[in-house]
Structure formats: structure tokens, C-alpha cells
C-alpha positions as a LaTeX table, in Angstrom:
\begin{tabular}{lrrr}
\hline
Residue & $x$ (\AA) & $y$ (\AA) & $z$ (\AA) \\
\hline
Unk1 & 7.96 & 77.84 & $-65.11$ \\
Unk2 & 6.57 & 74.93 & $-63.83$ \\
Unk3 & 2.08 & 75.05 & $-63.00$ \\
Unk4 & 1.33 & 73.53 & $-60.03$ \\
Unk5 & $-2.64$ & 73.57 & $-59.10$ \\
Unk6 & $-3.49$ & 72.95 & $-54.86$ \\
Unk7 & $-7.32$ & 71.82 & $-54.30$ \\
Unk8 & $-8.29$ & 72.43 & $-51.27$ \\
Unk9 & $-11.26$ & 73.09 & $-49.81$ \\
Unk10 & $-10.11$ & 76.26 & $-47.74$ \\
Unk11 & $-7.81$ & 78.95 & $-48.68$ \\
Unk12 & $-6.31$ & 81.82 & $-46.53$ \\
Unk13 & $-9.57$ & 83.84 & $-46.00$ \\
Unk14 & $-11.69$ & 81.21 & $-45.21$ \\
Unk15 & $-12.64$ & 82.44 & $-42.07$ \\
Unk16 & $-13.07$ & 78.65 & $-40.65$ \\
Unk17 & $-9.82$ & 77.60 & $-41.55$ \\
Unk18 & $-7.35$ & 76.26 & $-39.25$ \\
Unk19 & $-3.80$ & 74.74 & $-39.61$ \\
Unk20 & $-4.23$ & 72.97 & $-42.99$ \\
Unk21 & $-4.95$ & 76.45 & $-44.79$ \\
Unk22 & $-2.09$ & 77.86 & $-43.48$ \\
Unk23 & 0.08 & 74.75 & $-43.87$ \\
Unk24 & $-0.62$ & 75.27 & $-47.59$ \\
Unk25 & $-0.11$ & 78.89 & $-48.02$ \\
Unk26 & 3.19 & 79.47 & $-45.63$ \\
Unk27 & 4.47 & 76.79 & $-48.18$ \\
Unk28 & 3.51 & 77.67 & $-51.61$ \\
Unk29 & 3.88 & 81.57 & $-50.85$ \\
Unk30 & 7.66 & 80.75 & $-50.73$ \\
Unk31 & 8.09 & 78.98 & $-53.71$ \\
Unk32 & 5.96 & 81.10 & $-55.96$ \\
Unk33 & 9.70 & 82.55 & $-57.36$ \\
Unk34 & 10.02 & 79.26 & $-58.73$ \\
Unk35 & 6.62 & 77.79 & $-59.58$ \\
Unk36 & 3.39 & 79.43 & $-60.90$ \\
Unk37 & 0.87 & 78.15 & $-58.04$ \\
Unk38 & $-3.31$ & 78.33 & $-58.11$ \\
Unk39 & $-5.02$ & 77.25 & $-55.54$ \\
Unk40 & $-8.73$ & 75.57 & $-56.38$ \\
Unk41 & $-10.84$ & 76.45 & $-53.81$ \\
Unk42 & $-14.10$ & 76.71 & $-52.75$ \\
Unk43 & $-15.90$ & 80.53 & $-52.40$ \\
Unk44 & $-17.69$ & 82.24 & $-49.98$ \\
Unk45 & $-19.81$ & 85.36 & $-49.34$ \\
Unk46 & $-17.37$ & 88.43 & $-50.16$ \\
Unk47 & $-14.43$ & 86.90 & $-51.61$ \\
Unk48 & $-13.75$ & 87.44 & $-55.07$ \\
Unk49 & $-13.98$ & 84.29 & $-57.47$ \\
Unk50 & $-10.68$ & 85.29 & $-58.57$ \\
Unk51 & $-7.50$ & 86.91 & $-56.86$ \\
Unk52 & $-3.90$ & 87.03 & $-56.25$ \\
Unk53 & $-2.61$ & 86.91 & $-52.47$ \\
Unk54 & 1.22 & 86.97 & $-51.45$ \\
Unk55 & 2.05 & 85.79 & $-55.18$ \\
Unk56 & $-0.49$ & 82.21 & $-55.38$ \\
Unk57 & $-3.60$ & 82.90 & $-57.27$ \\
Unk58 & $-6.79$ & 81.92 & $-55.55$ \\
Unk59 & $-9.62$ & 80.41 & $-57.98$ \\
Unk60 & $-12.75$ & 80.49 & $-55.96$ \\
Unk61 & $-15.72$ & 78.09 & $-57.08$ \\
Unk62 & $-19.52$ & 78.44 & $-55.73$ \\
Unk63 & $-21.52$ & 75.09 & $-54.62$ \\
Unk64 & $-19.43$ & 75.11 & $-51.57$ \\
Unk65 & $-21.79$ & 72.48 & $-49.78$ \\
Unk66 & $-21.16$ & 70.67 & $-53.01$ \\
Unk67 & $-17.69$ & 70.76 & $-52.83$ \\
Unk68 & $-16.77$ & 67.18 & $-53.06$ \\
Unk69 & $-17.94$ & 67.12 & $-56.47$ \\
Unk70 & $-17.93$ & 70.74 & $-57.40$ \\
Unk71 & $-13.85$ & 71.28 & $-57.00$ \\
Unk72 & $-13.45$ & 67.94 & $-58.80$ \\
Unk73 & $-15.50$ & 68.49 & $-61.59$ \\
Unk74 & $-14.34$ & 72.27 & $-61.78$ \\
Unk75 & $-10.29$ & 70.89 & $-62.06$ \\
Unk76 & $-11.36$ & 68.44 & $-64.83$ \\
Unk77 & $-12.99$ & 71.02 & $-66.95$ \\
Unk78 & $-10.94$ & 74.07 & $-66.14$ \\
Unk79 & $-7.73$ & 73.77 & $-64.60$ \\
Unk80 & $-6.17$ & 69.89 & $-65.41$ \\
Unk81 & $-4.63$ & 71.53 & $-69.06$ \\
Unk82 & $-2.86$ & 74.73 & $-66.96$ \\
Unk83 & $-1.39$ & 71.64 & $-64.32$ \\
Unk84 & 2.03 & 70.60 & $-64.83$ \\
Unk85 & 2.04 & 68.97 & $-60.75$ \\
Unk86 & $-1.70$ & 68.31 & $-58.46$ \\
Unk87 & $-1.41$ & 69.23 & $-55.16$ \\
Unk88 & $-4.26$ & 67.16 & $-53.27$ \\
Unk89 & $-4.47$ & 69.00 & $-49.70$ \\
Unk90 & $-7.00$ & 66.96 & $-47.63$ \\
Unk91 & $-8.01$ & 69.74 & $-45.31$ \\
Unk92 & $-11.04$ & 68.45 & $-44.71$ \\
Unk93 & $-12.21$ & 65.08 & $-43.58$ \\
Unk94 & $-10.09$ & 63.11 & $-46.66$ \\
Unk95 & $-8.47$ & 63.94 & $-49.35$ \\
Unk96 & $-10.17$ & 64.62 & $-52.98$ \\
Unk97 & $-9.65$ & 61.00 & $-54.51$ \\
Unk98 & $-7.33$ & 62.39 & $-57.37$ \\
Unk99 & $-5.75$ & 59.23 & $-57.92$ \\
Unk100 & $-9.03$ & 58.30 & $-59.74$ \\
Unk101 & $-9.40$ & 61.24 & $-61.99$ \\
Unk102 & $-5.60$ & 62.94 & $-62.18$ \\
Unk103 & $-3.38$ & 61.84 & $-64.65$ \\
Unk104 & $-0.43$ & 64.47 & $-63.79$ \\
Unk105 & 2.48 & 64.55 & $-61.29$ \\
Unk106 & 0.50 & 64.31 & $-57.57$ \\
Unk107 & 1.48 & 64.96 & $-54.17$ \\
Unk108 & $-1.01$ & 64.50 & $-51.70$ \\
Unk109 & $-0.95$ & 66.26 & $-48.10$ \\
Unk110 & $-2.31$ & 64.68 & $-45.37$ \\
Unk111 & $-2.83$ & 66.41 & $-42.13$ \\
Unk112 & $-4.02$ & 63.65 & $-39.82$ \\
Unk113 & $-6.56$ & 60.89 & $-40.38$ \\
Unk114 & $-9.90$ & 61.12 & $-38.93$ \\
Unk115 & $-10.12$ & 58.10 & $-36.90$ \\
Unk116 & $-12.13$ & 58.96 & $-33.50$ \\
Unk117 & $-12.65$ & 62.72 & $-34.31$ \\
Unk118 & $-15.78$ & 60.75 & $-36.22$ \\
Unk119 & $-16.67$ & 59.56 & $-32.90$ \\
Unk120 & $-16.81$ & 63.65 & $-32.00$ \\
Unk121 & $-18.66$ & 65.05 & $-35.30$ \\
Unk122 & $-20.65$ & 62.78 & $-36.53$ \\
Unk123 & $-24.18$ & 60.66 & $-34.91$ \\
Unk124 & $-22.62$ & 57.37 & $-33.47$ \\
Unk125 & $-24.13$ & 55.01 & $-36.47$ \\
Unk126 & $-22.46$ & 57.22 & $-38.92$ \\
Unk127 & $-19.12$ & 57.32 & $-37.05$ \\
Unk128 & $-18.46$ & 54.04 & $-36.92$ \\
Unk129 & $-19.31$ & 53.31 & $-40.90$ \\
Unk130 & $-17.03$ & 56.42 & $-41.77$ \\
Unk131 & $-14.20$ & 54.63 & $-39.31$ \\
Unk132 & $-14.95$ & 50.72 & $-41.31$ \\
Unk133 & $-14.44$ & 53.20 & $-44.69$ \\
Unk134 & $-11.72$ & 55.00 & $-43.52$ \\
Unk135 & $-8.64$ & 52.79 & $-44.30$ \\
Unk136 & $-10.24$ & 51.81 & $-47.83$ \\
Unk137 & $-10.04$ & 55.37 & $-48.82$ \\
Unk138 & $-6.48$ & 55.85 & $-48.60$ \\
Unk139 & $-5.62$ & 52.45 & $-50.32$ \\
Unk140 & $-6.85$ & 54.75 & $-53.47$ \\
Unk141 & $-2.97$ & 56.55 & $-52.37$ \\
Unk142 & $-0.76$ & 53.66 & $-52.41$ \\
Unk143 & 0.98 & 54.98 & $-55.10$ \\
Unk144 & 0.91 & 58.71 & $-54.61$ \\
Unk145 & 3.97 & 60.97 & $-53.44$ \\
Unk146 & 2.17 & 61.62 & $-49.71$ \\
Unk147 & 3.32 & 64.93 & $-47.59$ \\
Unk148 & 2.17 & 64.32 & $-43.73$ \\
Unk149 & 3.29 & 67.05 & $-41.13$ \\
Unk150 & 3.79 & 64.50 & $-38.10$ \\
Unk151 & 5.35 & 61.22 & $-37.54$ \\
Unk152 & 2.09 & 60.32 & $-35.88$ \\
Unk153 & 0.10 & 60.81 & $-39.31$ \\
Unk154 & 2.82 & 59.10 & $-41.02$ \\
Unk155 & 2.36 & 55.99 & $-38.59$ \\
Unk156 & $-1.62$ & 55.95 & $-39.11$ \\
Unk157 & $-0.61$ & 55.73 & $-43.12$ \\
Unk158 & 1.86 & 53.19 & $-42.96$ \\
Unk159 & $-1.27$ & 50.97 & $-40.94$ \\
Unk160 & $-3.66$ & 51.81 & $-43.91$ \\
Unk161 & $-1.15$ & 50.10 & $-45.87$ \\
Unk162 & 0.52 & 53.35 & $-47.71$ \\
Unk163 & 4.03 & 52.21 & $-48.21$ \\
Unk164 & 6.55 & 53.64 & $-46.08$ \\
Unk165 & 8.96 & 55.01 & $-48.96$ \\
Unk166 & 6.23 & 57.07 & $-50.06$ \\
Unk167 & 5.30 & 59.26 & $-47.88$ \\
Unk168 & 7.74 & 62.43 & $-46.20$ \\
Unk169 & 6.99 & 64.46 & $-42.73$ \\
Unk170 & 7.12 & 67.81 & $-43.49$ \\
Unk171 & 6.61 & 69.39 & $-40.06$ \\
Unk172 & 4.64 & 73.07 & $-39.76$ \\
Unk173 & 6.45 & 76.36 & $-38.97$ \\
Unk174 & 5.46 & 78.94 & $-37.12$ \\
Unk175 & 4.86 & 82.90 & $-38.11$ \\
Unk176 & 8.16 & 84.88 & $-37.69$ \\
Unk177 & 6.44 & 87.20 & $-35.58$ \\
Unk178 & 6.23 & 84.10 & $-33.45$ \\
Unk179 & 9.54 & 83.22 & $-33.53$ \\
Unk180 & 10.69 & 86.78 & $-32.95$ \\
Unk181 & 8.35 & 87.85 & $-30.06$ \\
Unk182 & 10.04 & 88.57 & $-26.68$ \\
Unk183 & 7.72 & 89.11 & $-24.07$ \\
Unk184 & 7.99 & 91.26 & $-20.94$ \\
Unk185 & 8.24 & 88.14 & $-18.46$ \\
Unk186 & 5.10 & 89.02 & $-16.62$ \\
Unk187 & 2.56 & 86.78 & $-15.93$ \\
Unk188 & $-1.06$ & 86.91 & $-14.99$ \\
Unk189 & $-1.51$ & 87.30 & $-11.33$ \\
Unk190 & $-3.55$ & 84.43 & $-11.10$ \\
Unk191 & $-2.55$ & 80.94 & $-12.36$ \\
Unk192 & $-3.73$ & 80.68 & $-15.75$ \\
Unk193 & $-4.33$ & 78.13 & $-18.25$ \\
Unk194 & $-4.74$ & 78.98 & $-21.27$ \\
Unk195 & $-6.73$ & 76.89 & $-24.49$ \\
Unk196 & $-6.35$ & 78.70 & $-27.95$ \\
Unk197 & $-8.87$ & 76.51 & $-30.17$ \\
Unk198 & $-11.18$ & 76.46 & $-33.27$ \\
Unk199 & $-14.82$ & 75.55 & $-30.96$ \\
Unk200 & $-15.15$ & 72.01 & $-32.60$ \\
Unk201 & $-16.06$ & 68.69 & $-30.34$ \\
Unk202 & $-13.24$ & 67.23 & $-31.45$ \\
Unk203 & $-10.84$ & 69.90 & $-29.79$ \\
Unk204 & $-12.16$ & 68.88 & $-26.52$ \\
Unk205 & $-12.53$ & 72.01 & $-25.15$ \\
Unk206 & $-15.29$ & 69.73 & $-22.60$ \\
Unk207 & $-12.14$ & 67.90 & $-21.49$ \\
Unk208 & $-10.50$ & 71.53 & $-20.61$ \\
Unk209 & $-13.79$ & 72.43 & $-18.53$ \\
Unk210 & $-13.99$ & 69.40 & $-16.60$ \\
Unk211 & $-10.52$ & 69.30 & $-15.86$ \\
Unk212 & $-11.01$ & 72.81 & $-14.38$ \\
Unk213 & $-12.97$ & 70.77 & $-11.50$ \\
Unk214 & $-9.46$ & 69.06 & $-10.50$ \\
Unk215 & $-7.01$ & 71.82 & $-11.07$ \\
Unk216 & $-9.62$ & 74.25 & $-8.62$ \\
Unk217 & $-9.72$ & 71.34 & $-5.43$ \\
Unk218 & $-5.12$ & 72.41 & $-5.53$ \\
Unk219 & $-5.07$ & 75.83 & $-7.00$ \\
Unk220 & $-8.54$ & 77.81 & $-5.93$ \\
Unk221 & $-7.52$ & 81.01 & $-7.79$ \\
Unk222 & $-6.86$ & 79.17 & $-11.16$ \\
Unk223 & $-8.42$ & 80.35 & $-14.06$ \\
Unk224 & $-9.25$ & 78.98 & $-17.77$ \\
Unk225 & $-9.29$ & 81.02 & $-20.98$ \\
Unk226 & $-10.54$ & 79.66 & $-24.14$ \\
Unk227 & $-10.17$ & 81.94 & $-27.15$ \\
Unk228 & $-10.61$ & 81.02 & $-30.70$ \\
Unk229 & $-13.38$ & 81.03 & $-33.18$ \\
Unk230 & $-17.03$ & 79.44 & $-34.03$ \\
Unk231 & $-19.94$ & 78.74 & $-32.09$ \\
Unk232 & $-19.46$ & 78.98 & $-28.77$ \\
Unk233 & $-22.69$ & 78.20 & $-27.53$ \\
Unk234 & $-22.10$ & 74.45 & $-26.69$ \\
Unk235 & $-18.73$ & 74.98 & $-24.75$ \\
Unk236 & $-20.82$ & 78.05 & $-22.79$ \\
Unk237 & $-23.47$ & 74.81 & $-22.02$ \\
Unk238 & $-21.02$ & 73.08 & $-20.80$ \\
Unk239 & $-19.58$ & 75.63 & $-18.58$ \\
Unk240 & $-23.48$ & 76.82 & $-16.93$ \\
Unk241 & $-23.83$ & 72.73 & $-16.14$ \\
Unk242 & $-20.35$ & 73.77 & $-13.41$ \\
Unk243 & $-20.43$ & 75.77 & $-10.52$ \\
Unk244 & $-17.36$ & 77.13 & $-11.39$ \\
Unk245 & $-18.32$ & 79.02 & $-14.22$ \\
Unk246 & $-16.15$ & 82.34 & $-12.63$ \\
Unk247 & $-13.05$ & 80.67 & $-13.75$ \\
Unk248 & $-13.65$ & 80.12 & $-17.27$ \\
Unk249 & $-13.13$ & 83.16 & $-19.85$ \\
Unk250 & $-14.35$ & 82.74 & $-23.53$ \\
Unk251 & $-13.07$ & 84.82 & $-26.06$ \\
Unk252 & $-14.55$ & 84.87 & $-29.46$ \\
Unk253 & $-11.98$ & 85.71 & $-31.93$ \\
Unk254 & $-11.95$ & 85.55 & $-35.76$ \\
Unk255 & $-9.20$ & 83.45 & $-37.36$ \\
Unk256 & $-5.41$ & 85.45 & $-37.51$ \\
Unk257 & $-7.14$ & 88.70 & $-36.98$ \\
Unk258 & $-5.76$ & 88.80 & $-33.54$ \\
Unk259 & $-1.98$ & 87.37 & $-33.63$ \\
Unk260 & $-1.07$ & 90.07 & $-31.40$ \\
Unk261 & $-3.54$ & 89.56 & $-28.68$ \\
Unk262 & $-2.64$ & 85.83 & $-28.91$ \\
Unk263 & 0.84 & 86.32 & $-28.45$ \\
Unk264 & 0.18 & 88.74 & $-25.21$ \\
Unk265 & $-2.07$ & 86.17 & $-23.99$ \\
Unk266 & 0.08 & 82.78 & $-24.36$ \\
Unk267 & 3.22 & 84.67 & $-23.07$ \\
Unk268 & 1.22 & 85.97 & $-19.63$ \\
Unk269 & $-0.59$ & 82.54 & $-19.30$ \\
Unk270 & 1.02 & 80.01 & $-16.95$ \\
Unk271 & 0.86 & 76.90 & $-19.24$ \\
Unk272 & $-1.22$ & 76.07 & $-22.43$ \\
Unk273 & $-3.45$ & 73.19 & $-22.77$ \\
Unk274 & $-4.09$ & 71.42 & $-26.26$ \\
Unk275 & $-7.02$ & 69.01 & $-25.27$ \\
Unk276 & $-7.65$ & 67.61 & $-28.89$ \\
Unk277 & $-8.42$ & 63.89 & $-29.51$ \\
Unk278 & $-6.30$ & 64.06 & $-32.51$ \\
Unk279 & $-4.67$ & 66.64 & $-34.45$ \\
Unk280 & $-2.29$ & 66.86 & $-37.20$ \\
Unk281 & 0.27 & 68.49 & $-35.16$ \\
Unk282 & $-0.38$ & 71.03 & $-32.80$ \\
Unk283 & 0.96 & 74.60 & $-34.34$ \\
Unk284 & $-0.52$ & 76.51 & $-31.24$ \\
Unk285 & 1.72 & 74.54 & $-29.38$ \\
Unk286 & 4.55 & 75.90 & $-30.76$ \\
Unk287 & 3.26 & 79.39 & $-31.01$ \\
Unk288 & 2.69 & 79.21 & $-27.42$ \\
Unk289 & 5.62 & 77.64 & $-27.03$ \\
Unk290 & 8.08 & 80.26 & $-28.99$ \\
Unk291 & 6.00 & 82.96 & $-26.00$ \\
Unk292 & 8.03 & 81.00 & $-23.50$ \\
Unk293 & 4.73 & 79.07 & $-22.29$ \\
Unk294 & 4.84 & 75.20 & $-22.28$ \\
Unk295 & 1.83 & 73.27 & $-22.83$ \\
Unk296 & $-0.11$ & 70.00 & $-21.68$ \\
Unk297 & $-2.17$ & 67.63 & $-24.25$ \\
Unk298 & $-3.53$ & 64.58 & $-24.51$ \\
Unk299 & $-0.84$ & 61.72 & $-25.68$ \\
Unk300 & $-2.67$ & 61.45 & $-29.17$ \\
Unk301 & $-1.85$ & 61.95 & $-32.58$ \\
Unk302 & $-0.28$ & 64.99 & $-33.21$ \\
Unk303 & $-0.01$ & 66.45 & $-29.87$ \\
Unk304 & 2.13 & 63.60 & $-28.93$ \\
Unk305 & 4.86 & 65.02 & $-31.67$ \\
Unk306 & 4.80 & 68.86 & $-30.85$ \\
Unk307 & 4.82 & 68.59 & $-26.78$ \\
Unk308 & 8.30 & 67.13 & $-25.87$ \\
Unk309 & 7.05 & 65.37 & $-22.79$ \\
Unk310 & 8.66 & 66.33 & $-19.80$ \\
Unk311 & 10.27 & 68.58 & $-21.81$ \\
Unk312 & 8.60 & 71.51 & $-23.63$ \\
Unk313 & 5.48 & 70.43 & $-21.76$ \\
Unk314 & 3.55 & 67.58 & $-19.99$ \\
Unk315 & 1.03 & 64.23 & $-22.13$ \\
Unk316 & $-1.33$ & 62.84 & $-20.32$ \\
Unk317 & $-3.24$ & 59.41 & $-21.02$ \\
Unk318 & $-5.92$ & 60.22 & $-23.34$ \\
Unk319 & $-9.51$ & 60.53 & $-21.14$ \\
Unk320 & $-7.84$ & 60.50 & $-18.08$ \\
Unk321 & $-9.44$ & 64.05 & $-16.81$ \\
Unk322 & $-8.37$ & 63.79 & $-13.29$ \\
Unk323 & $-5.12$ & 63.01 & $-14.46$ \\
Unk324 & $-5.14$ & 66.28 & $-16.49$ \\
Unk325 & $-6.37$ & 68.57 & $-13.88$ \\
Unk326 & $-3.24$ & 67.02 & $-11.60$ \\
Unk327 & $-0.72$ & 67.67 & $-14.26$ \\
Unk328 & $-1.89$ & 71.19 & $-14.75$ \\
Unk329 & $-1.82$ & 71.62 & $-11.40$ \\
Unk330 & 1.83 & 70.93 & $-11.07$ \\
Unk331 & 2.33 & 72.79 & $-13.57$ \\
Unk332 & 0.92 & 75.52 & $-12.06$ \\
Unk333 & 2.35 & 75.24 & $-8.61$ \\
Unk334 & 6.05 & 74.24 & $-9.23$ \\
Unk335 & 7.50 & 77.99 & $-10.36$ \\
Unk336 & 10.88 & 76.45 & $-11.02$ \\
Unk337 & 10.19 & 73.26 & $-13.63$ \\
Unk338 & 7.93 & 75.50 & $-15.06$ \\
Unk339 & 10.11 & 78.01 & $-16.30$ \\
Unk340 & 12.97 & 75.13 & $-17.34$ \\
Unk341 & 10.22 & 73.92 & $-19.29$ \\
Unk342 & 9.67 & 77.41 & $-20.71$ \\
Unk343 & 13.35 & 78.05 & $-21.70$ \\
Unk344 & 13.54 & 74.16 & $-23.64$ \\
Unk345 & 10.09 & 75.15 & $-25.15$ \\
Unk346 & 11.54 & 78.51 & $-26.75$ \\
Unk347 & 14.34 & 76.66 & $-27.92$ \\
Unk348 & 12.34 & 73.41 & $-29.39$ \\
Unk349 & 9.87 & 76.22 & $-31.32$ \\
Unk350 & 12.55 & 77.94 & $-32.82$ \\
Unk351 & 13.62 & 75.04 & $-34.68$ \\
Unk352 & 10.41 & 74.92 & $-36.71$ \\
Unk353 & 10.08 & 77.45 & $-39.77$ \\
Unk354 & 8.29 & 77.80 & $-42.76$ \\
Unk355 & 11.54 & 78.73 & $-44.77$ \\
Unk356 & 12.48 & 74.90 & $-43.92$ \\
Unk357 & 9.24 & 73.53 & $-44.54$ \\
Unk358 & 9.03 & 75.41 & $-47.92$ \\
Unk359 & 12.81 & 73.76 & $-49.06$ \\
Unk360 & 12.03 & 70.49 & $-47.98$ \\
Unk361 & 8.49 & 70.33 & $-49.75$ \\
Unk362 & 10.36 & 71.74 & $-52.85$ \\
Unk363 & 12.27 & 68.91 & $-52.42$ \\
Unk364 & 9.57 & 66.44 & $-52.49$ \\
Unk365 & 8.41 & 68.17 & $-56.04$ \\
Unk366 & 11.79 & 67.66 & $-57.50$ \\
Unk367 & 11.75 & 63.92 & $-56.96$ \\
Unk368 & 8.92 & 63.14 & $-58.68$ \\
\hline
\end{tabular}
């Protein structure tokens, strides 16, 4: 049986993680019959160094501040004899530069590219150096077998001069809890909008608050819910510098610890509303979308290949707040394309599974 070894800086009980832990583990869970798959990660405060979860064994390594060198250094000296095929899954701001040290098969997954999320998360002088750097980095992957889950990330690549016959679009699934839940058609009895987010700037969950100003002026009884996870003291900032703090709801929820809540909540919300800069594709907006809830999102990497505009949901021109209050406001007060958009939404969600992710990355380890 084949050894294939995933670094990444997050596995599944990370309790930061978002889409790019899950990406991995949906994936490699499935082809664990066929492959025996270790994931190199980085540990935290009660997790085991060492364990087995849904068949992939999880390596934990401490230093996790020093984790661009640590999970190198600990693959060289531990793990590149028990690799047949390197998995490089750049969960977190780039990838790990294997190219350089890895002399084995390599795939490298790349979620999105960082671009203007710098602008977001780091001071302004060191945002624009990381963006100059940016597009140097990846020449290091010319040559490498590249997985990226959305046409939009593929497109960024192909700029930073990665060849196009190199590099596949694997698209995300969704849970099959997702894709089986039927809810009971009710919806809140006020118009609700609904933002399911990690609380980073770069989700622009400031964009979602603002907004609020517009969509209030057209639909008074509106209301905003953010749920999701980290520190939620900036967005609640943000919120006491309105005077419409009574419309916004924050719900402080630990990563998938709370599927079922989420589901209740997207299905009983009105429409959805993804306000990221960037992402790497948008899985909430198909989990929303599978609860018969379209969604609204900037036109931006990402977001721009999960909403179906006009579709499954409404883009907007990126910054254009007033814009996005007006389109949630349609949204909210035309009953009728709101529910065709519903019924496509459904539809375009179920066509995304982690079954088909799982064959077609199998695929992509075959050819090399």
C-alpha cells in the first residue's frame, strides 16, 4: 500500500480551522482503503502527539509558532523515508516550499492565494512587501502536480506563471448531513440575514455591519446574525460605533460542534451573506445553500465560483456597501425570486460531494 504523508499546519481538531482542514480530511478519509495516509501537523494543548481519526493517522509536532520550520524540519528527519507521495496543503498563508527540500512524488493544494487578505491581516508596510513576494513564492511550484478547489484560484496561478496543464480544480463537498437535511419550510418571522464566519478581518464581517445601515432605511424589521468562532470583540466594536446595534446577533460557536444548530439556522434565515474579500471557495455557501437558503457575496475569488449569480444567489461589486445592503434588500422583499433562487440553490449544492472530490483527487495521484 502506497504512504502518502499531508503537512499541514491544521488537522481536524484544530479548533481554528476552517475549510482547508476539512478539505483535507473529507478527502483522504475516503481513500484510506487504498492508501496508508499521515497527516504532519502541528499540536496543541490536549491533543495527543499521536492518533488515529476516521482511518488517517495524525502526527502532532510542538513549536507550533515555529511551524514554518518545525513541520519542515520534523518531515526531513522523521517522516520523508515512510513517504511514497507529499501532500503539501497550504492552509495557511502559502504553502510549505517542498519543492526545495522534497525529493518524492508531490501534489500541492492550494486553497486561494493571499493577495489583498494581506491588506486585512497584516500592518499596511508589511502587506504590501508580502503582496511584491507573493508571486515569487509560487514560481518555487512550476513544476509541481497543483490541486486548487476553484477556477478562481486556478486563474490567480496561471498569472503567477504556474503552467496551466499542471494544475486540476478539485471543487469542495459538502457533509451528507448537508446534503440530506430537509427543513420544515419555516422561516424566521423577521427578515433575516444570516453570516456564518470564522471572526477574521478578512471575512468582512465590517462589510456585513455596515451594510445593515442600507438594508434597515427598506426593511426596518431586518435582522443580522453572525455566528462562527474567534474573537469577537472587534466585530462587537464595530457594531457599539451603530445605532443599530438591536439588529445584529453574535453567536460564538466552536468549529463543527454545532452542525445542527447551523443547519436550523441557515434553513430559517431569509438569505446568507458571504462578505469575504477572497476565499478559496465558499463551502458555507453551499451548506446554506443545500438548507434551501441562497446567498449574496462579494464578486471575488472564490465566492464568485460557489454563488451562481442570479441564480443560486446574488454578487455584488466588491466594496460597493450600499450596493450590498440594496441587493439584500431585494432579496429580502421579493418572496417569489427568492424561493426560485432557493429551489436552483438546493439543486446546484447537491451536485458537490466529497465522494466526487475524493475519486477525482485519487485521480490526480494516479497520474503522477
Amino acid at each position: 500500500m502506497r504512504k502518502i504523508v499531508v503537512l499541514s499546519h491544521r488537522d481536524i481538531k484544530h479548533k481554528e480551522g476552517g475549510g482547508a482542514k476539512l478539505y483535507v480530511h473529507e478527502i483522504f478519509k475516503r481513500l484510506v482503503t487504498n492508501y496508508d495516509v499521515t497527516i504532519l501537523s502541528t499540536g496543541r494543548p490536549g491533543l495527543p502527539s499521536r492518533e488515529r481519526v476516521d482511518g488517517i493517522n495524525i502526527v502532532r509536532i510542538p513549536f507550533p509558532t515555529m511551524s514554518r520550520f518545525a513541520l519542515p524540519f520534523s518531515f526531513l528527519t522523521r517522516m520523508t523515508g515512510r513517504a511514497d507521495i507529499v501532500v503539501d496543503n497550504g492552509d495557511v498563508v502559502a504553502p510549505w516550499l517542498t519543492p526545495i527540500y522534497v525529493r518524492k512524488p508531490l501534489i500541492s493544494i492550494i486553497y486561494q492565494v493571499m493577495a489583498n487578505i494581506f491588506q486585512y491581516e497584516l500592518p499596511a508596510s508589511l502587506a504590501n512587501i508580502a503582496q511584491k513576494i507573493e508571486p515569487w513564492i509560487y514560481q518555487i511550484y512550476r513544476r509541481t502536480r497543483i490541486v486548487a478547489c476553484s477556477p478562481s484560484t486556478r486563474s490567480d496561478l496561471v498569472h503567477f506563471g504556474i503552467p496551466s496543464d499542471k494544475i486540476s480544480v478539485i471543487r469542495p463537498g459538502i457533509a451528507d448531513s448537508f446534503i440530506r437535511f430537509r427543513g420544515d419550510g419555516r422561516r424566521f418571522d423577521n427578515p433575516t440575514i444570516i453570516c456564518v464566519s470564522r471572526f477574521r478581518r478578512y471575512k468582512g464581517l465590517r462589510f456585513a455591519i455596515a451594510a445593515m445601515e442600507h438594508v434597515l432605511k427598506r426593511v426596518p424589521d431586518a435582522r443580522l446574525i453572525i455566528a462562527g468562532s474567534g474573537d469577537d470583540s472587534e466585530i462587537r466594536r464595530e457594531i457599539s460605533k451603530t445605532n443599530y446595534g438591536d439588529a445584529i446577533q453574535i453567536l460564538n460557536r466552536l468549529p463543527h460542534t454545532w452542525e445542527d444548530e447551523k443547519k436550523v439556522l441557515l434553513s430559517r434565515s431569509h438569505v446568507a451573506l458571504v462578505p469575504s474579500v477572497r476565499e478559496g471557495y465558499g463551502i458555507v455557501v453551499l451548506e446554506a445553500n443545500a438548507c434551501g437558503t441562497p446567498a449574496i457575496g462579494w464578486r471575488v475569488g472564490g465566492i464568485k465560483d460557489s454563488i451562481l449569480d442570479e441564480v443560486t444567489g446574488v454578487l455584488v461589486p466588491f466594496n460597493d456597501v450600499e450596493e450590498l445592503g440594496e441587493q439584500i434588500s431585494n432579496i429580502l422583499e421579493d418572496d417569489q425570486k427568492r424561493e426560485e433562487m432557493a429551489s436552483r440553490a438546493v439543486n446546484w449544492a447537491r451536485t458537490h460531494s466529497w465522494d466526487k472530490a475524493s475519486r477525482e483527487f485519487a485521480d490526480v495521484i494516479d497520474s503522477l
